[in-house]
C-alpha positions as CSV (number, residue, x, y, z in Angstrom):
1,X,247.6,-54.5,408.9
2,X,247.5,-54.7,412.6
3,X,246.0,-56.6,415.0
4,X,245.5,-55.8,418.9
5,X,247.8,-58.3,420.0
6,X,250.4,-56.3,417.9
7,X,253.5,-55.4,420.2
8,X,253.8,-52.4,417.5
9,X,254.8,-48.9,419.2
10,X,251.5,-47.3,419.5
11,X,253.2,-43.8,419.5
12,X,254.5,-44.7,416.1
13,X,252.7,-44.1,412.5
14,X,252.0,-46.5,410.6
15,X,253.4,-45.3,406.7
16,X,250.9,-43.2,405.2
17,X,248.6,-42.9,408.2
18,X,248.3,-39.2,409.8
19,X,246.7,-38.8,413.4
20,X,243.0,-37.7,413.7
21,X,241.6,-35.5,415.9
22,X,241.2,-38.1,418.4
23,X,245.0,-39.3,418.7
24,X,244.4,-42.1,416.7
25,X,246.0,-43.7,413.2
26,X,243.5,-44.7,410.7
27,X,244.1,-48.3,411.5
28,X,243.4,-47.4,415.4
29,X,240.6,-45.8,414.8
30,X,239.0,-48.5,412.7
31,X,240.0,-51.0,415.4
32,X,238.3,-48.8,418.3
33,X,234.4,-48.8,416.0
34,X,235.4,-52.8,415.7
35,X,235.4,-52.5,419.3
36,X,232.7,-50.3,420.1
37,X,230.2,-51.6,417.9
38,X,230.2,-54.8,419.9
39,X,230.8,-53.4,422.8
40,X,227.1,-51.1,422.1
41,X,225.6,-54.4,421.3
42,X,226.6,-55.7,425.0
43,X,225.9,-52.5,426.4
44,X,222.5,-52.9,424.7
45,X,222.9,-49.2,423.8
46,X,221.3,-48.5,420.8
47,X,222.5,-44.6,420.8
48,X,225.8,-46.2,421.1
49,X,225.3,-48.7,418.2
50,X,224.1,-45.9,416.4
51,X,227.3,-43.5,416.6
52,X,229.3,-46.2,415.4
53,X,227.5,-46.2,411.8
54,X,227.3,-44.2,408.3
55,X,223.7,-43.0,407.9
56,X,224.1,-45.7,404.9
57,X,225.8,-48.5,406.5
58,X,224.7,-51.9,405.8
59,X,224.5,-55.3,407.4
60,X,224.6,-58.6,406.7
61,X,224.4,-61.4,408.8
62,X,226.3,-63.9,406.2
63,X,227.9,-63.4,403.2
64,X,225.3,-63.3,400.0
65,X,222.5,-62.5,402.6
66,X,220.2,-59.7,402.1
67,X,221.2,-56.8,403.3
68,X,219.8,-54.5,406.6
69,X,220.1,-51.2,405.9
70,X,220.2,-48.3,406.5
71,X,221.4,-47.2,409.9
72,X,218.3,-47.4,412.0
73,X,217.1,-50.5,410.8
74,X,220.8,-52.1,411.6
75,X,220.4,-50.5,415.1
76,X,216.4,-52.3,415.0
77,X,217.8,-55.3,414.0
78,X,220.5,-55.6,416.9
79,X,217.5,-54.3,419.4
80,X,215.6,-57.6,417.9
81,X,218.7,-59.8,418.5
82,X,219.7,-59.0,422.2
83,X,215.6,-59.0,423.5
84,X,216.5,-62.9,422.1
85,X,219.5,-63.4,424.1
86,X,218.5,-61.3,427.0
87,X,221.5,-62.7,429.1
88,X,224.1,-63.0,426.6
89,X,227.5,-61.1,425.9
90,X,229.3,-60.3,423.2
91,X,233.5,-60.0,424.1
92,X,236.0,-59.1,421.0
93,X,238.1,-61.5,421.3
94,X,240.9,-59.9,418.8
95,X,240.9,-57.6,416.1
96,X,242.7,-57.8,413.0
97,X,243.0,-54.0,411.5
98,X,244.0,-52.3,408.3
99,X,243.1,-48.0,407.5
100,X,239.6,-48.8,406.0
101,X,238.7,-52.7,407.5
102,X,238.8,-54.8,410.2
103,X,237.7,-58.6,410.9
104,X,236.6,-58.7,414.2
105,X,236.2,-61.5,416.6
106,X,234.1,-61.9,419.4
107,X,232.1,-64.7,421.4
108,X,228.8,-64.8,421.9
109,X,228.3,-66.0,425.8
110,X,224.9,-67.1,427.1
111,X,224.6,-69.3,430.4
112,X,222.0,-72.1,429.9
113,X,220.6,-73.4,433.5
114,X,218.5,-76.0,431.6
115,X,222.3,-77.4,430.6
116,X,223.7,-75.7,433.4
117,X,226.5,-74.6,431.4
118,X,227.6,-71.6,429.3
119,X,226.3,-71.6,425.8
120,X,229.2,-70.3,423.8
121,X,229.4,-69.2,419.8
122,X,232.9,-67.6,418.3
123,X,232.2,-65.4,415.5
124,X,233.9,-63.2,413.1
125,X,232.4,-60.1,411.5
126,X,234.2,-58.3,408.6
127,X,233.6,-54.6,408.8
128,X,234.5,-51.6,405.9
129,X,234.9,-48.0,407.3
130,X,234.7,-44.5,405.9
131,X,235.0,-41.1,407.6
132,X,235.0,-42.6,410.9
133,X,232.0,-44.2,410.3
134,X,231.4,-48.3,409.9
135,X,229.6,-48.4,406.5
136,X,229.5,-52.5,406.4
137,X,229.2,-55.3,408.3
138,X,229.1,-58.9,406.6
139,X,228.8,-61.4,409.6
140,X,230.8,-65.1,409.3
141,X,229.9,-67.8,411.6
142,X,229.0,-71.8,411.7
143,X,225.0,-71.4,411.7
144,X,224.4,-74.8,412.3
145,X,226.6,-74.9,415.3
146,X,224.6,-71.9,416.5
147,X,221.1,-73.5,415.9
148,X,223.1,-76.7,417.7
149,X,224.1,-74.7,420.7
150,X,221.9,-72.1,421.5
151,X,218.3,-73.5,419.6
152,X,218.3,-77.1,420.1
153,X,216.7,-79.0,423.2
154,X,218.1,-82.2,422.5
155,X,221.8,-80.9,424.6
């Protein structure tokens, strides 16, 4: 596996990996959708979000939730999420990458001028990847330090 803070030599192969059209190792190019797909969620891009997915993909926020799917309704799902957090970022942080999965993780940044402070939530998101396309997403996070930071009035 790699991660981006590897000091690997990007012009070298991993074993077993050929280049695809784009330049990029398997690994690399799971590691760039990682990327993206949080990047489309900051960019509030659903066409974006969209491109990053298999027509089949699936979400889920947590492990042993139900899952979102297909495709569109992931991308509906996200457009539900940001309208919520209208001033908030999402910034991979690192990504740890293998030819078909990467766990991804990113902070969720939101400044609060009721605490007059940045409301901030690290997250990790585990995703699978076929034919260039993210096929699932399982999300990993504290929820009750989420409802703590971002939900309650009593900070």
């Amino acid at each position: 596996m790699s991660s981006s803070s590897s000091s690997a030599d990007p012009g070298v192969n991993p074993p077993g990996q050929k280049r695809s059209a784009s330049g990029l190792n398997p690994t690399e190019v799971v590691e760039a959708l990682g990327r993206e797909f949080f990047l489309a969620i900051d960019a509030r891009d659903p066409r974006r979000l969209r491109h990053t997915l298999a027509a089949n993909a699936t979400f889920r926020a947590h492990p042993h939730s139900a899952p979102i799917r297909p495709a569109d309704e992931i991308v509906a799902y996200f457009g539900t999420v940001v309208s919520s957090y209208p001033n908030a970022h999402w910034d991979v942080t690192d990504v740890i990458a293998g030819p078909d999965r990467a766990a991804v993780q990113y902070v969720i940044r939101e400044y609060s001028a009721r605490q007059n402070r940045e409301l901030i939530s690290e997250q990790v998101a585990m995703i699978r990847v076929t034919s260039g396309k993210i096929v699932s997403v399982v999300g990993y996070y504290d929820t009750v330090e989420f409802q703590r930071v971002f939900w309650d009035t009593g900070n």
